[in-house]
N, C-alpha and C positions, 0 to 999 in steps of 0.2 A: 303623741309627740313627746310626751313627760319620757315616757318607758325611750323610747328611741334618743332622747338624749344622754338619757345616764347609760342606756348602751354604748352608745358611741362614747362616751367620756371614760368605759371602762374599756375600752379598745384601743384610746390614742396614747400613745408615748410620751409623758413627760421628757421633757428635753429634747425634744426630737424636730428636727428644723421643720417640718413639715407643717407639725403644730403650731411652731412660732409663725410658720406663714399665711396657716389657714387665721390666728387671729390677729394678726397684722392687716391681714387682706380683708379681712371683716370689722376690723377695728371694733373688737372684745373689747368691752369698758361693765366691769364686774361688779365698779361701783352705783353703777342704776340699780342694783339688786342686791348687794351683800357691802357690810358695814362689821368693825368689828367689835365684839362681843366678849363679856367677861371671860368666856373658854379661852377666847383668842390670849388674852392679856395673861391669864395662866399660862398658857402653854409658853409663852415670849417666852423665856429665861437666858437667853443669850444676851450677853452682856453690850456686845459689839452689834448686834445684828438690833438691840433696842434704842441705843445711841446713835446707830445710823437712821433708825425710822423716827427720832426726836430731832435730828437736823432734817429729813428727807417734811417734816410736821411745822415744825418751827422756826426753823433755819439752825446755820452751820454754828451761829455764834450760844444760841442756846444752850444746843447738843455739848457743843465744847464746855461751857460754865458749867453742863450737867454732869461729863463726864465721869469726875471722880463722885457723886451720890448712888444709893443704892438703885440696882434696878428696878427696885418697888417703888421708887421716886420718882426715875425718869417713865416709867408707865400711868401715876400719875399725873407727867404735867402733859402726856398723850395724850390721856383722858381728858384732860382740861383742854386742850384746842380743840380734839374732837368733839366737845360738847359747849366748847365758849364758857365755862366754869371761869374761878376764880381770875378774873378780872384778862381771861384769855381772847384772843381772836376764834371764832370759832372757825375750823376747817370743813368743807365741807365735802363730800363723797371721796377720802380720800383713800386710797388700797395701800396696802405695803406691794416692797417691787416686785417679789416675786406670785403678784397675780396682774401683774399689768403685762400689755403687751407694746413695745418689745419687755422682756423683763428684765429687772436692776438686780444686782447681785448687792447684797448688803455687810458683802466679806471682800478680801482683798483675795486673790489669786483665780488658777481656771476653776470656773465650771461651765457644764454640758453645758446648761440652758442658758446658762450667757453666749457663752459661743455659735450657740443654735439661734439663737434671738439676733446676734449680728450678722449672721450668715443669711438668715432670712431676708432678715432686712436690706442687705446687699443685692440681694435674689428678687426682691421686689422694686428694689430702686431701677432696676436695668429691665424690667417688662415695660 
């Protein structure tokens, strides 16, 4: 079953309505199984795309006070909700959007898999 998953995982199309419908209709929740990890927090480096996962973490008013601090700041006070650190609420199983389904875009204009993700979801409201 292991081998047969990462096959098929290596076969489905990111962005591809199909996908957003197969884990819409299955109701994919990534957070029972994956959590993120010092790699994850490295790789962050978008400025915008870590300010949006600090409002999407702790809300809109945070993220805004955090705005202008470094992004090695605002990845800290991630890390403190995701872990309930320095005097934080802790969050609990939370994903960034683009592993949830439908998926959130963390930028402002098109993309594929947002557009794929609301089409889907249009596509399943009407079955």
């Amino acid at each position: 079953m292991r081998i047969a998953a990462f096959a098929m995982a290596l076969t489905l199309k990111a962005g591809d309505e199909t996908v957003e419908a197969a884990g819409l209709h299955l109701k994919a929740n990534a957070s029972e199984i994956w959590q993120p990890d010092e790699v994850f927090f490295d790789l962050s480096r978008d400025r915008t795309a870590v300010n949006a996962m600090l409002a999407d973490i702790a809300g809109k008013a945070v993220a805004k006070s955090n705005a202008g601090e470094k992004v090695k700041t605002q990845k800290r006070i991630i890390r403190d909700f995701l872990t309930g650190e320095n005097a934080r609420a802790k969050v609990e199983r939370w994903l960034p959007g683009w592993m949830r389904f439908p998926f959130v875009s963390y930028s402002k204009g098109a993309s594929g898999l947002a557009d794929a993700a609301k089409s889907a979801a249009k596509a399943l409201a009407r079955v």
